[in-house]
N, C-alpha and C positions, 0 to 999 in steps of 0.2 A: 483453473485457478479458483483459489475461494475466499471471500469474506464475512467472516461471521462475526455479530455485533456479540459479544461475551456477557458486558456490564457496561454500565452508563453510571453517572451522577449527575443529578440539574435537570432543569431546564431554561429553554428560556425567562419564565421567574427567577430563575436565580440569578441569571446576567442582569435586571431590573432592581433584584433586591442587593446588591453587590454592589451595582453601580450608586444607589442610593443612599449607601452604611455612612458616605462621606458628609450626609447631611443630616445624619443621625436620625433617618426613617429609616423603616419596617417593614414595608406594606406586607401583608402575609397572606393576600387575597389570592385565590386559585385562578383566574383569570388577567391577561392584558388587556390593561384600557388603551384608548388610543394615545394619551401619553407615554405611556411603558414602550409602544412600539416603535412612536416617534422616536425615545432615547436611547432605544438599541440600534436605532436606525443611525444618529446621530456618534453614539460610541464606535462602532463599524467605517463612517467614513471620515472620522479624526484621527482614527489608530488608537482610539483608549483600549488597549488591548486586554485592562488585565482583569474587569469584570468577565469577558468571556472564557478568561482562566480556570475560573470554579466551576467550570460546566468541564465534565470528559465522559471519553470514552476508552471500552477496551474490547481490543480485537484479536480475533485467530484468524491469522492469512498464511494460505497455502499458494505460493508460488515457485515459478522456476529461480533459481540463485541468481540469476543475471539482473533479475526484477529486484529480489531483494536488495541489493547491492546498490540497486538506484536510488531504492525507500530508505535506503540505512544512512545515508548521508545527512538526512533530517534527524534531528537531535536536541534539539531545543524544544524543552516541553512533552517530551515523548521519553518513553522505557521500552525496553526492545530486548526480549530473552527468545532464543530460537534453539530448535531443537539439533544437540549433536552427534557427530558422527563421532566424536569421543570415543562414546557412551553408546550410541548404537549401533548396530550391524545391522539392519532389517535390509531388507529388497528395495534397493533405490527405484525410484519412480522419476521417469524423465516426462519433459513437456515435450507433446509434437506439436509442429508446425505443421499449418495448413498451407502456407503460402509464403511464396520466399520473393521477398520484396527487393526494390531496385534498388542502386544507392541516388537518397537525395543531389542533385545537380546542384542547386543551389546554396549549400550551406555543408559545412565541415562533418554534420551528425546528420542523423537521423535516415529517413528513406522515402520511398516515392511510393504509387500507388500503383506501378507496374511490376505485374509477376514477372519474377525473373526463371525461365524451365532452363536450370544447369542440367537438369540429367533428365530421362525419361518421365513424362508424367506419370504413370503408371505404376513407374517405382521408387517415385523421388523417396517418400517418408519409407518406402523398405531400405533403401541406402541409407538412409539416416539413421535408423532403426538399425540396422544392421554395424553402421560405425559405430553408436552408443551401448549396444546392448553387445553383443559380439565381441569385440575388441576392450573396451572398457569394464565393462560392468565381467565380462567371464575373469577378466586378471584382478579385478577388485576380488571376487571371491576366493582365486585362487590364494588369493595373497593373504584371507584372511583363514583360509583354512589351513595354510601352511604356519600360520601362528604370528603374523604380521600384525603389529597392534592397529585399531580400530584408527585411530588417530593418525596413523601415517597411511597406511593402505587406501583414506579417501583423498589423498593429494591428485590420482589418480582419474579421478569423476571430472565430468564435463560440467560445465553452466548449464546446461537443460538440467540439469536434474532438480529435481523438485524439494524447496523445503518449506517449513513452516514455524510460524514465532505467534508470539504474542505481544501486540503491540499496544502500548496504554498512554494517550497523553488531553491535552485538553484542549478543546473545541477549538480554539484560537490556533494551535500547533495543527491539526488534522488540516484548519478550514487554509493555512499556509503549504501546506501541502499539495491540496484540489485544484488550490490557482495554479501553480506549476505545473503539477504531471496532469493535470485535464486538458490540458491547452493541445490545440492541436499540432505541436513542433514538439510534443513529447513522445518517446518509445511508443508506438501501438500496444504492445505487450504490458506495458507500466500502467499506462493508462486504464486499458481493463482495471488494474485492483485499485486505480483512484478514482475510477466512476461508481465502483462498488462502493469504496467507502465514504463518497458522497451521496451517493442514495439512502446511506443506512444515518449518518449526519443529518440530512433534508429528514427523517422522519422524527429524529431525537428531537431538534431544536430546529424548527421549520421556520421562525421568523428572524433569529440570528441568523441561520445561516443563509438565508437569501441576502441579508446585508453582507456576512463576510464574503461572500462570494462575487459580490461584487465590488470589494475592495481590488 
């Protein structure tokens, strides 16, 4: 899985100078005093949410469809154009799993931290590999060489397979995201590309986002 930081706009001066436009200051200094930090500190644990609006980012994330799907729910504050099978044919690319988790006991979702061996260690991911790529991925091909349009022939593809978007929204919308899928009762899977795109956040805007982050 991948995230890559595309474009930015802001920084933390701009959540400072944003939050201030309402008192008809300016400050245009390249630096935070300890005032400015105090106030983003303070806009962070009121919910004044909408100074941290003018700060964004944009991103390319390559994940399995199952992840996407969980990130796609978020909406507010965000644009989200992903790449289709419309329009493409190329060589699907699936995610493998290393480890195949238990189900949670205590709660309706998620999972435990015990490997579950259904089949042979030795050849679980060639099973796997061999249901996705074998069965699936030969009858996608067949089906598009036999003149099956692009658009219907990947009704046919599993959740592992791998796609990729571009996601753009503003610091506030991302830093709403992190508190969710970071927490530890989120998908393992998911969570990898919200740890990414908290790290690539912590280095844009490192004194907001220590405060959104702990809203």
């Amino acid at each position: 899985m991948e995230v890559e930081l595309i474009d930015k706009m802001g920084s933390d001066r701009t959540v400072v100078r944003a939050a201030r436009v309402s008192f008809a200051s300016h400050p245009k200094r390249n630096y935070l005093t300890e005032g400015d930090e105090k106030l983003i500190k303070y806009l962070a644990e009121h919910n004044h949410w909408s100074p941290f609006a003018h700060c964004s980012l944009q991103f390319r994330i390559k994940a399995p469809i199952f992840v996407a799907r969980q990130l796609m729910k978020h909406t507010v504050g965000l644009s989200w154009n992903e790449v289709s099978r419309r329009y493409v044919d190329t060589e699907p690319e699936f995610y493998e799993v290393d480890k195949w988790r238990g189900r949670a006991e205590d709660k309706k979702q998620g999972s435990s931290e015990d490997e579950i061996l259904w089949i042979d260690r030795s050849t679980r991911t060639d099973a796997l590999q061999s249901q996705v790529e074998t069965i699936a991925l030969k009858n996608y091909n067949r089906m598009l060489e036999a003149g099956v349009a692009p658009e219907q022939a990947r009704m046919i593809l599993p959740q592992s397979m791998m796609t990729e978007w571009w996601w753009t929204g503003s610091l506030y919308a991302f830093a709403r995201i992190c508190n969710l899928r970071c927490a530890k009762d989120a998908q393992y899977e998911t969570r990898i590309v919200a740890n990414l795109i908290n790290t690539e956040c912590e280095k844009s805007f490192p004194k907001s986002w220590i405060e959104l982050r702990k809203t």
